[in-house]
Backbone as CSV, one residue per row, in Angstrom:
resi,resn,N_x,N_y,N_z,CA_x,CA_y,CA_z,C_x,C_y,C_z
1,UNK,153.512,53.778,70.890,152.188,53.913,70.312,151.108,53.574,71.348
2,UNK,151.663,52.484,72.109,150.642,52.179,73.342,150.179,53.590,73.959
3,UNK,151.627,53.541,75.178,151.426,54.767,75.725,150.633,56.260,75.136
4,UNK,151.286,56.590,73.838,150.355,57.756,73.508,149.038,57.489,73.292
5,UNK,148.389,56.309,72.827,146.980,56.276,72.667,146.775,55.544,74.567
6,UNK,147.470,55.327,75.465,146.816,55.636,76.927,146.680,56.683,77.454
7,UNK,147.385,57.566,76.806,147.733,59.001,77.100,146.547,59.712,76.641
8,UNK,146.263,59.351,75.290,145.143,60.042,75.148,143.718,59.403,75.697
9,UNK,143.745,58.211,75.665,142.428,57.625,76.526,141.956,58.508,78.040
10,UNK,143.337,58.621,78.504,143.025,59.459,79.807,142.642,60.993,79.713
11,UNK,143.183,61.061,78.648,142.990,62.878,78.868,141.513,62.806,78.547
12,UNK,141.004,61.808,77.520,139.479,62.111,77.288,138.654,62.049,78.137
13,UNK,138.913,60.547,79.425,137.887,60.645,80.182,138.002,61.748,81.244
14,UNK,139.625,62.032,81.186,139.272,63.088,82.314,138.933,64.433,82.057
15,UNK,138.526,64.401,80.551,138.286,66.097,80.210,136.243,65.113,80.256
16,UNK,135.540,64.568,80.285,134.613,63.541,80.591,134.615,63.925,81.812
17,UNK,134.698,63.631,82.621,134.925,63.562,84.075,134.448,65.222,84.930
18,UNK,135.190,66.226,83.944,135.074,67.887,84.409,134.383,68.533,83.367
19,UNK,133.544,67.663,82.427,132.791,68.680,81.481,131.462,68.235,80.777
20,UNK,130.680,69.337,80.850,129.717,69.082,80.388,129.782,68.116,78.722
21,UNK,129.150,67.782,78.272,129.064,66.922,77.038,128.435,67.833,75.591
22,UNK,127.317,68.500,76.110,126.606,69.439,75.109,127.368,70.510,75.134
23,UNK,127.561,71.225,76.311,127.872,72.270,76.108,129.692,72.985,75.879
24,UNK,130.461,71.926,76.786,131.684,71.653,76.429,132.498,72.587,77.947
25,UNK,131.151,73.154,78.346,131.656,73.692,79.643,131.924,73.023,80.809
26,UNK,132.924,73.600,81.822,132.936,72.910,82.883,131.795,72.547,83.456
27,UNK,132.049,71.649,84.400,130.904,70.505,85.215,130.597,71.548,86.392
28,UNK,130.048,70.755,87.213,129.647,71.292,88.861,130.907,70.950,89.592
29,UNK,131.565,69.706,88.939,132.339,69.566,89.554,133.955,70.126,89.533
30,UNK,134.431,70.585,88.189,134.812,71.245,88.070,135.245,72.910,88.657
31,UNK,133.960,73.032,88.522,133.889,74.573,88.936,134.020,74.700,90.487
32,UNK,133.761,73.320,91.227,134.058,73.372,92.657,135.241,73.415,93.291
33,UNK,135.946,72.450,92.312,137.502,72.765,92.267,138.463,74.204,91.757
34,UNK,137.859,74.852,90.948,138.164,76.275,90.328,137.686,77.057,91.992
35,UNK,137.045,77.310,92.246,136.339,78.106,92.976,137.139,77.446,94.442
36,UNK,136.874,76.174,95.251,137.816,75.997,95.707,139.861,76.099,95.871
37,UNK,139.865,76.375,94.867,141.345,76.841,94.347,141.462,78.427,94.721
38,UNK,140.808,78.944,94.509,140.324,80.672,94.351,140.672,80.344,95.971
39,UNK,139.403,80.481,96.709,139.528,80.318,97.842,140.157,79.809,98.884
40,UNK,141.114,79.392,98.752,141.852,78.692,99.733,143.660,79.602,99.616
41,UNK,143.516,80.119,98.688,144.826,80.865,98.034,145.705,81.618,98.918
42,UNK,146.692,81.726,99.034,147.316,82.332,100.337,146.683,84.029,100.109
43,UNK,146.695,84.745,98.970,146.790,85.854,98.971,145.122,86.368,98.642
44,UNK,143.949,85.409,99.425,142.715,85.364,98.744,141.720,86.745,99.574
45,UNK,142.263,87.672,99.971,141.649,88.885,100.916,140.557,89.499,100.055
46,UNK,140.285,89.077,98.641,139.404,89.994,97.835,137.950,89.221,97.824
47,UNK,137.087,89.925,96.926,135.915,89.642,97.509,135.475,88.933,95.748
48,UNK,134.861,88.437,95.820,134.755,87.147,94.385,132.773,86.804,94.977
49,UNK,132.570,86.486,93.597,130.835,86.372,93.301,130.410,85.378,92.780
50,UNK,129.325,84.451,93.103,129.243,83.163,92.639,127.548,83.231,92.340
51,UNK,127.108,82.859,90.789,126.123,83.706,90.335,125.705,82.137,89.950
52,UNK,123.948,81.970,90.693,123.416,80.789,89.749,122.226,81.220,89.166
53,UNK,122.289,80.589,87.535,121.661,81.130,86.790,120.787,79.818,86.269
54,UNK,119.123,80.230,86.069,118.261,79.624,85.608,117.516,79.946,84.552
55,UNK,117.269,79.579,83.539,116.514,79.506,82.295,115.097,79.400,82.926
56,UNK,114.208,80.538,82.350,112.796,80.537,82.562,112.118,80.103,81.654
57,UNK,110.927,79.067,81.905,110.069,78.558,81.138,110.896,77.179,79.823
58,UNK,112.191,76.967,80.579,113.136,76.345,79.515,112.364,74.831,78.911
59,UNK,111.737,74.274,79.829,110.474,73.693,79.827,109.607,73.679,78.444
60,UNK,109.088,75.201,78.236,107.981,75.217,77.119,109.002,75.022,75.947
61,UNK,110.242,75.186,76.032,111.187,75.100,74.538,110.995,73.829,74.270
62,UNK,111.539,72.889,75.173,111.642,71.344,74.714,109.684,71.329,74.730
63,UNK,109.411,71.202,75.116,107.608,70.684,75.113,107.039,70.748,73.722
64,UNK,107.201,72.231,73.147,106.750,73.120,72.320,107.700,72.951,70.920
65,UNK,108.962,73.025,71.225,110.074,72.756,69.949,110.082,71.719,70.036
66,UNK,110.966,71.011,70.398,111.971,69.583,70.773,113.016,69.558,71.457
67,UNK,113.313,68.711,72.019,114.630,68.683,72.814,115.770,69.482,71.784
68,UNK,115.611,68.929,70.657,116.668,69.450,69.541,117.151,71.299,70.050
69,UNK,116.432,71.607,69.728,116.119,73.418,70.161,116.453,73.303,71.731
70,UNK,115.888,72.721,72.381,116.345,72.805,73.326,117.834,72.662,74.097
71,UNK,118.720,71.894,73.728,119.977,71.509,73.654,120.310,72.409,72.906
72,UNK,120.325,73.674,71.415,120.652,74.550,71.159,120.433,75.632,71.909
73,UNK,119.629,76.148,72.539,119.258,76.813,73.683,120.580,76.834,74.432
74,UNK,120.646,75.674,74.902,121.543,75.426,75.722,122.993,76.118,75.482
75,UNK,123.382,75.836,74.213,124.505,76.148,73.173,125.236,77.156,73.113
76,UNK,123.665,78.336,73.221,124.008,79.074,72.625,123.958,80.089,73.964
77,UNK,123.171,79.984,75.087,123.112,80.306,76.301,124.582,80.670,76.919
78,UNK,125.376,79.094,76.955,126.544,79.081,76.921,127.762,79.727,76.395
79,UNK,127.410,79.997,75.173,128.012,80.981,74.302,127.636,82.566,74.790
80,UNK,126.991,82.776,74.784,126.856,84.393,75.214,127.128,84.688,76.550
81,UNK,126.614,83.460,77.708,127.473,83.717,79.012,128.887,83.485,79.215
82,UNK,129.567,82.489,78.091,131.225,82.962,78.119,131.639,84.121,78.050
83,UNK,130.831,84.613,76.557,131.440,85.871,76.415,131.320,87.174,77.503
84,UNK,130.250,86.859,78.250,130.149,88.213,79.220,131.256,87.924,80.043
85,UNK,131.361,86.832,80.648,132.708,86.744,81.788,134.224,87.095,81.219
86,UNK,134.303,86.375,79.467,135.294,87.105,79.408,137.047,87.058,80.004
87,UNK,136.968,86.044,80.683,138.074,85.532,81.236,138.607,85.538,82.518
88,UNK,137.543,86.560,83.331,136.945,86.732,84.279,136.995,85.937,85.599
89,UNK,136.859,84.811,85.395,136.010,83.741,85.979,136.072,82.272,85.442
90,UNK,134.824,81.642,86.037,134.307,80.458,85.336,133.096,80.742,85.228
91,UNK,132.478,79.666,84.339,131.381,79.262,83.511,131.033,77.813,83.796
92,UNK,129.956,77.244,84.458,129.806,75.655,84.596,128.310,75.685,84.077
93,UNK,127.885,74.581,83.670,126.920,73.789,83.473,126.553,72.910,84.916
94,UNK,125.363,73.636,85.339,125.549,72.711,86.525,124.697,71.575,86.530
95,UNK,123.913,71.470,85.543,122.775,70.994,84.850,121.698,71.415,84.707
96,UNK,120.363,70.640,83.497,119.596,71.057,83.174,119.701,72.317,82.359
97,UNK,119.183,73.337,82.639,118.876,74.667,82.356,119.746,75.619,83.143
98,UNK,120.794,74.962,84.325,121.390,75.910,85.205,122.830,75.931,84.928
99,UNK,123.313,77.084,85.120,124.570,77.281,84.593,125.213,77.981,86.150
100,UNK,126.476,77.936,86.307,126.973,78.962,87.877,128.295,79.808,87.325
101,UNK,128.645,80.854,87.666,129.110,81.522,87.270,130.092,81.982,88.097
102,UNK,131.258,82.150,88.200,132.230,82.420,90.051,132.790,83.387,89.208
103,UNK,133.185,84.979,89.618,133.789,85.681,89.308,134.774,86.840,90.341
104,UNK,135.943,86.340,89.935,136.958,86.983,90.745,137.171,88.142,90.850
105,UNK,137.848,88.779,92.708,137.985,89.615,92.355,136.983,91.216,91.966
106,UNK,135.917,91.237,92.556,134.315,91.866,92.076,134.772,93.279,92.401
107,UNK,135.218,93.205,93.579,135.092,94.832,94.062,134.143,94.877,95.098
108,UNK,133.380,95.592,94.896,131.867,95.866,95.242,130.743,95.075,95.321
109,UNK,129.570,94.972,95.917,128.519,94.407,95.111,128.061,95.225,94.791
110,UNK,128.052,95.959,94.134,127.065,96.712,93.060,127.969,96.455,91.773
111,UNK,128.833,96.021,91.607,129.839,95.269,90.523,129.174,94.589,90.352
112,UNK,128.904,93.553,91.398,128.240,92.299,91.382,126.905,92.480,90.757
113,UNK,126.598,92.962,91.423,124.910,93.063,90.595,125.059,93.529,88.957
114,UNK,125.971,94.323,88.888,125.879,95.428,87.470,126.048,93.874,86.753
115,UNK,126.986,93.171,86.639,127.295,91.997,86.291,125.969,91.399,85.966
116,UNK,124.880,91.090,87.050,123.898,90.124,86.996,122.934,91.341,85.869
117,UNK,122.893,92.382,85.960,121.980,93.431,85.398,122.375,93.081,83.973
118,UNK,123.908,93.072,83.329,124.203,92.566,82.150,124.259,91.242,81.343
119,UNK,123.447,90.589,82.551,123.258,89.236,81.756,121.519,89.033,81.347
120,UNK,120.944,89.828,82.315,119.380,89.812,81.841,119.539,90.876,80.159
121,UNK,120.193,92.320,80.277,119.934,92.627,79.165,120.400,92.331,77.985
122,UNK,121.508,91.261,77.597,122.036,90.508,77.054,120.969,89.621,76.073
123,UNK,120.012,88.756,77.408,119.273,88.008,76.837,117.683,88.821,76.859
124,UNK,117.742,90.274,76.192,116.292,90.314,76.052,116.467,90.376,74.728
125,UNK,117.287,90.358,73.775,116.931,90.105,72.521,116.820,88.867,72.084
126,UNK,116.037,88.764,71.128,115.439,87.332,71.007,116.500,86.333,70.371
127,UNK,116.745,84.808,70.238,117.661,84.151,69.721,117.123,82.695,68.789
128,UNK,118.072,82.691,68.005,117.761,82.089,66.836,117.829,80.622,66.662
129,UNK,116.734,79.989,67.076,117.574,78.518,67.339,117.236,77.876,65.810
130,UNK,118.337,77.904,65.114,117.972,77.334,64.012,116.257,77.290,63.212
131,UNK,116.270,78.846,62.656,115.269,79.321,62.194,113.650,79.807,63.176
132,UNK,114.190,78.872,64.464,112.956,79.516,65.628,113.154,80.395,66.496
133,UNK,112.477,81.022,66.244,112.760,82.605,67.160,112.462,82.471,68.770
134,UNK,113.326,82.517,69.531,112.704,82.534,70.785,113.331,83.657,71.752
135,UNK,112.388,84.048,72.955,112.954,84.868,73.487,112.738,84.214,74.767
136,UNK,114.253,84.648,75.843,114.554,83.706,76.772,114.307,84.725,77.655
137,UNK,113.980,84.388,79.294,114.648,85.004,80.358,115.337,84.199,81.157
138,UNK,115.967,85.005,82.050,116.575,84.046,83.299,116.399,84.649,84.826
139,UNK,116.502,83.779,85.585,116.285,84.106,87.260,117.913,83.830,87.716
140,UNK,118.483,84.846,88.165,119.777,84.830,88.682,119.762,84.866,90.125
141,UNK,120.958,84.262,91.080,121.121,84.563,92.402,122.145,85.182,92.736
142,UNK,122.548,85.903,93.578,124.009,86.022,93.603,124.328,85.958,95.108
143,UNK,125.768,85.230,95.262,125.756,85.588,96.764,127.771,85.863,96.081
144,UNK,128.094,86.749,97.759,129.232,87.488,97.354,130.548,86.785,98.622
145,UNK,131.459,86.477,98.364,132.417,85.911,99.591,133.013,87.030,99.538
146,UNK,133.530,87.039,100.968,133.041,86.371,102.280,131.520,86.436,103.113
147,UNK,131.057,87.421,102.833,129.258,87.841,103.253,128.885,86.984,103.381
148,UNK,128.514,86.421,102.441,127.702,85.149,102.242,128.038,83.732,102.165
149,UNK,129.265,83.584,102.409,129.981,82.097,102.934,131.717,82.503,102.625
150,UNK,131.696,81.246,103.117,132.901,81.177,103.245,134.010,79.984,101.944
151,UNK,132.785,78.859,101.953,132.924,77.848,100.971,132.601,77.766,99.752
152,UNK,132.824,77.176,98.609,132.427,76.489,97.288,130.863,76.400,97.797
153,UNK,130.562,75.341,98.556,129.217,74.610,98.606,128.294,75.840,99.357
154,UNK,128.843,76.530,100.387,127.646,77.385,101.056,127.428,78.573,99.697
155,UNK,128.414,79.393,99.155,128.551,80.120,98.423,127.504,79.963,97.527
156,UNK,127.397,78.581,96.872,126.650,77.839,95.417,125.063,77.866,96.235
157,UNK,124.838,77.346,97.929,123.587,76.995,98.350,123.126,78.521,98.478
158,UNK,123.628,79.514,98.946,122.861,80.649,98.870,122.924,81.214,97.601
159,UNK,123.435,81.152,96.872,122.767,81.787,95.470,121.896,81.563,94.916
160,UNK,121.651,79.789,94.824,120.365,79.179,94.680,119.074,79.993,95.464
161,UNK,119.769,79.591,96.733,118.252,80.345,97.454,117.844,81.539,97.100
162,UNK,118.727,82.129,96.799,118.586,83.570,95.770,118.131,83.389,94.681
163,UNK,118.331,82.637,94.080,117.488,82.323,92.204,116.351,81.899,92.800
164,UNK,115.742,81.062,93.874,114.406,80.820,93.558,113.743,82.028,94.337
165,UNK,114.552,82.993,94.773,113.758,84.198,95.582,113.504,85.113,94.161
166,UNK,114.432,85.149,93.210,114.199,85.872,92.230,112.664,85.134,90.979
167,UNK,112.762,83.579,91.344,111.677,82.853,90.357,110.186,82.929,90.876
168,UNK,110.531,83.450,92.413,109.178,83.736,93.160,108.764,84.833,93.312
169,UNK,109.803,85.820,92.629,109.004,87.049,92.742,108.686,87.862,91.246
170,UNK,108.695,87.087,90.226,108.305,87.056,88.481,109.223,87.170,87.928
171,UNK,110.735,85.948,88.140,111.521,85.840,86.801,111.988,87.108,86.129
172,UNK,112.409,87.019,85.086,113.229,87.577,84.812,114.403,88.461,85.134
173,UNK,114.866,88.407,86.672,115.537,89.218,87.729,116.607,88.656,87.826
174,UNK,117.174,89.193,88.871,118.328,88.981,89.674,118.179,89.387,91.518
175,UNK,118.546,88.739,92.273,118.350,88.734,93.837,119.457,88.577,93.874
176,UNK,119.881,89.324,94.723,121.306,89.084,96.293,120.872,88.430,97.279
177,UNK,122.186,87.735,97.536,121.137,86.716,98.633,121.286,87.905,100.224
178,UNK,120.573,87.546,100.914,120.690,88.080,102.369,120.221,86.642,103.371
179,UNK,120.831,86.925,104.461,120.176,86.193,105.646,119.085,85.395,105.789
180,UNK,118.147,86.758,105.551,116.645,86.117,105.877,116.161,85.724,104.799
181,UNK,116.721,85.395,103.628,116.119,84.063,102.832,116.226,82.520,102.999
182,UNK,117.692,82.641,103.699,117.973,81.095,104.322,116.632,80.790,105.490
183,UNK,116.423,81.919,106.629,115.336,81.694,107.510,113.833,81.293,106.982
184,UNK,113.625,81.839,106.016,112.418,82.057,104.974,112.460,80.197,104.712
């Protein structure tokens, strides 16, 4: 009886440890290990996409609603970006409003992008946060391995730099990363 309730003490903190709390999705840290796993693989010659995604204006929800709505936001964000990946991939919470997305295996980048193209039109219909209507956008980045790194961490830093190239040029988009945004 010991053992099984140590048994389960551990599995909790360590499912704690790799997961978000609200949303039930993997962590940052998590997904570094997924994505590191991918990559290091003996048979890893294919080309895989690591997508960071930002909630626009996620800000005026909590300000304007309440955190309450806001943490459903979150919820439900989560929920509709599982379903696009689909089994695909992973799904992390990396915090806040940002979610990262690693998907194996792409092909192309114009896969890649079609991918990022189906997550903006996804969220132009409006969503229901418990009787409040809101309509969301998001600023996506994408960067593609090997092109654009080689690692978990460079992979994740240029996509970013790609989401805020997409938040600086009016939101609601998607950017590929290139070169000369790191120089920028």
């Amino acid at each position: 009886s010991n053992e099984e309730q140590l048994r389960s003490n551990y599995d909790h903190i360590e499912f704690l440890a790799y997961h978000d709390t609200l949303t039930n999705l993997p962590n940052k840290l998590a997904f570094l290990d997924y994505v590191n796993a991918v990559l290091s693989s003996p048979q890893n010659d294919r080309r895989h996409s690591v997508y960071f995604v930002d909630l626009d204006n996620f800000k005026t929800v909590n300000d304007t609603l309440g955190h309450e709505y806001g943490d459903t936001l979150l919820i439900k964000t989560a929920q509709l970006l599982s379903a696009l990946i689909d089994g695909k991939g992973m799904l992390a919470r990396a915090g806040g409003d940002e979610f990262l997305i690693f998907l194996e295996d792409i092909g192309t980048s114009e896969n890649a992008v079609e991918f990022a193209s189906q997550i903006i039109e996804t969220f132009k219909n409006p969503l229901d946060l418990d009787g409040e209507i809101v309509y969301v956008s998001m600023s996506i980045g994408i960067s593609i391995y090997p092109e654009n790194g080689l690692s978990s961490k460079v992979l994740i830093k240029n996509s970013d730099i790609a989401m805020y190239k997409s938040k600086d040029t009016g939101k609601n988009k998607f950017t590929l990363f290139d070169s000369t945004m790191e120089e920028e």
